[in-house]
C-alpha positions in Angstrom: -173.9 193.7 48.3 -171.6 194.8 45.8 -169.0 192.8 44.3 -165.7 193.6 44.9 -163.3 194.5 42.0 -160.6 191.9 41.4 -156.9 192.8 41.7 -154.4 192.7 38.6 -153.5 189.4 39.4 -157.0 187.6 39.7 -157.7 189.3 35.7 -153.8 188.4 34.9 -154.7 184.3 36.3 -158.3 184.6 34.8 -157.4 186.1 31.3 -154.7 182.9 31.6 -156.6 180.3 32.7 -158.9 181.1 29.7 -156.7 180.7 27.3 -155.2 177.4 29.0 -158.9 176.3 28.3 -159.4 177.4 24.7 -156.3 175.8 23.6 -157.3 172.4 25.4 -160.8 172.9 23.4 -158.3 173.0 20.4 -157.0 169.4 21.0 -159.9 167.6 22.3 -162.3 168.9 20.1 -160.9 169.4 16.6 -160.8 167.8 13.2 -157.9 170.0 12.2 -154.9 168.9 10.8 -151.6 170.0 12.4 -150.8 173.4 10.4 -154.7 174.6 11.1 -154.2 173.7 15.0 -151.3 175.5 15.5 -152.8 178.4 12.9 -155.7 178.9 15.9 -153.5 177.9 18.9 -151.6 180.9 18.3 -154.4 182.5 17.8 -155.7 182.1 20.8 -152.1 183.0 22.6 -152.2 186.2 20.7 -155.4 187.0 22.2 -154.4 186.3 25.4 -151.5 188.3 25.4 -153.2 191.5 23.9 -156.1 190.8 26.8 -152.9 191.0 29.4 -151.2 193.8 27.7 -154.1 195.7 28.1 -154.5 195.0 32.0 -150.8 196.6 32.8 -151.4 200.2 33.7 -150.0 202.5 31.5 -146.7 204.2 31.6 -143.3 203.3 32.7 -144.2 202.7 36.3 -142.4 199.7 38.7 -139.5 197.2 38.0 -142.0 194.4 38.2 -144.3 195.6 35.3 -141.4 196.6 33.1 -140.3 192.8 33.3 -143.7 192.0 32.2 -144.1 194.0 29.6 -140.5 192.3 28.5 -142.2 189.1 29.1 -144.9 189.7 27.2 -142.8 191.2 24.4 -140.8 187.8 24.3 -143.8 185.3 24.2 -144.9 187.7 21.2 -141.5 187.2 19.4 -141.9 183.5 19.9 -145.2 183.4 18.6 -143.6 185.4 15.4 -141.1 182.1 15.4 -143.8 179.8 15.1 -145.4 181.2 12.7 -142.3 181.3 10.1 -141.8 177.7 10.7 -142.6 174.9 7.9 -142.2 171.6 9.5 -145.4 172.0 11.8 -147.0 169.3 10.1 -143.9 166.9 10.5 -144.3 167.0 14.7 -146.6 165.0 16.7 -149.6 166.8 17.9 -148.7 168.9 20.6 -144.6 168.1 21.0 -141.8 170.2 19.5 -138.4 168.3 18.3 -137.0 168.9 21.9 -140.2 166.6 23.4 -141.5 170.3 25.0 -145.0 172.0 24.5 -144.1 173.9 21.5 -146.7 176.7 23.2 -144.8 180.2 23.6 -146.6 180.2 27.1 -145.1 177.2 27.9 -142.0 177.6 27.0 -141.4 180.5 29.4 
Protein backbone atom coordinates (compact mmCIF):
# COMPACT_ATOMS: atom_id res chain seq x y z
CA UNK A 1 0.00 0.00 0.00
CA UNK A 2 1.16 3.29 -0.79
CA UNK A 3 2.34 5.67 1.62
CA UNK A 4 0.57 8.59 2.10
CA UNK A 5 2.09 12.06 1.38
CA UNK A 6 2.63 14.05 4.62
CA UNK A 7 0.90 17.44 5.10
CA UNK A 8 2.92 20.87 5.32
CA UNK A 9 3.02 20.62 8.78
CA UNK A 10 4.35 16.93 9.35
CA UNK A 11 7.70 18.33 6.78
CA UNK A 12 7.48 21.88 8.72
CA UNK A 13 7.74 19.55 12.41
CA UNK A 14 10.14 17.03 10.65
CA UNK A 15 12.53 19.55 8.84
CA UNK A 16 12.43 21.09 12.79
CA UNK A 17 12.81 18.35 14.74
CA UNK A 18 15.99 17.65 12.58
CA UNK A 19 17.58 20.51 13.21
CA UNK A 20 16.65 20.44 17.06
CA UNK A 21 18.77 17.10 16.72
CA UNK A 22 21.86 18.31 14.76
CA UNK A 23 22.33 21.16 17.12
CA UNK A 24 22.10 18.77 20.20
CA UNK A 25 24.81 16.56 18.21
CA UNK A 26 26.78 19.95 18.31
CA UNK A 27 26.93 20.01 22.17
CA UNK A 28 27.25 16.49 23.14
CA UNK A 29 29.57 15.56 20.68
CA UNK A 30 32.08 18.29 19.88
CA UNK A 31 35.63 19.32 20.74
CA UNK A 32 34.89 22.79 19.40
CA UNK A 33 35.53 25.77 21.12
CA UNK A 34 32.74 28.36 21.62
CA UNK A 35 33.25 30.68 18.26
CA UNK A 36 33.46 27.21 16.02
CA UNK A 37 30.06 25.92 17.85
CA UNK A 38 28.12 28.74 17.27
CA UNK A 39 30.01 28.98 13.58
CA UNK A 40 28.11 25.40 12.82
CA UNK A 41 24.99 25.93 15.10
CA UNK A 42 24.03 28.63 12.79
CA UNK A 43 24.83 26.63 10.30
CA UNK A 44 22.67 24.20 10.88
CA UNK A 45 19.64 26.92 11.65
CA UNK A 46 20.39 28.31 8.22
CA UNK A 47 19.74 25.12 6.77
CA UNK A 48 16.82 24.58 8.38
CA UNK A 49 15.24 27.61 7.54
CA UNK A 50 16.08 27.45 3.71
CA UNK A 51 14.68 23.53 4.02
CA UNK A 52 11.24 25.48 5.43
CA UNK A 53 11.35 28.26 3.04
CA UNK A 54 11.27 25.99 0.44
CA UNK A 55 8.19 23.92 1.77
CA UNK A 56 5.80 27.25 1.66
CA UNK A 57 3.99 27.25 -1.59
CA UNK A 58 4.81 29.91 -3.71
CA UNK A 59 3.14 33.20 -4.17
CA UNK A 60 1.39 35.56 -1.96
CA UNK A 61 -1.30 33.17 -0.97
CA UNK A 62 -3.10 33.13 2.88
CA UNK A 63 -2.58 35.46 6.00
CA UNK A 64 -1.07 32.45 7.77
CA UNK A 65 1.86 31.82 5.31
CA UNK A 66 2.56 35.51 4.94
CA UNK A 67 3.27 35.52 8.75
CA UNK A 68 5.56 32.76 8.17
CA UNK A 69 7.41 33.88 5.65
CA UNK A 70 7.77 37.14 8.15
CA UNK A 71 8.81 34.64 10.64
CA UNK A 72 11.12 33.11 8.86
CA UNK A 73 12.57 36.40 7.59
CA UNK A 74 13.05 37.44 11.30
CA UNK A 75 14.90 34.24 12.65
CA UNK A 76 17.21 35.01 9.45
CA UNK A 77 17.88 38.61 10.67
CA UNK A 78 18.73 37.16 14.00
CA UNK A 79 20.94 34.76 12.72
CA UNK A 80 22.69 37.85 10.71
CA UNK A 81 22.98 39.40 14.57
CA UNK A 82 24.79 36.54 15.79
CA UNK A 83 26.98 36.38 13.43
CA UNK A 84 28.36 40.17 13.76
CA UNK A 85 28.77 39.52 17.42
CA UNK A 86 32.45 39.25 19.09
CA UNK A 87 31.97 38.24 22.57
CA UNK A 88 30.74 34.57 21.65
CA UNK A 89 33.65 33.21 23.25
CA UNK A 90 33.08 35.27 26.59
CA UNK A 91 29.38 33.24 27.25
CA UNK A 92 28.99 29.95 28.71
CA UNK A 93 28.30 27.23 26.37
CA UNK A 94 24.84 27.46 25.28
CA UNK A 95 23.48 30.79 27.46
CA UNK A 96 23.26 34.33 26.18
CA UNK A 97 23.95 37.37 28.79
CA UNK A 98 20.11 37.44 29.47
CA UNK A 99 20.40 33.42 30.80
CA UNK A 100 18.27 32.52 27.31
CA UNK A 101 19.26 29.99 24.52
CA UNK A 102 21.10 32.37 22.45
CA UNK A 103 19.41 30.04 19.34
CA UNK A 104 17.35 32.39 16.88
CA UNK A 105 14.79 29.43 16.94
CA UNK A 106 14.54 29.71 20.37
CA UNK A 107 14.31 32.95 20.88
CA UNK A 108 10.99 33.23 18.96
Amino acid sequence: MPEKPKSLLDQVRAVVLEAMESRRDLVAFNRMDAVEMDRHARQVERDALERLRALLPAGGGEAELQQARTRLARMDEALEALAARTDIGDRPLGMSSQGKYSSATCSR
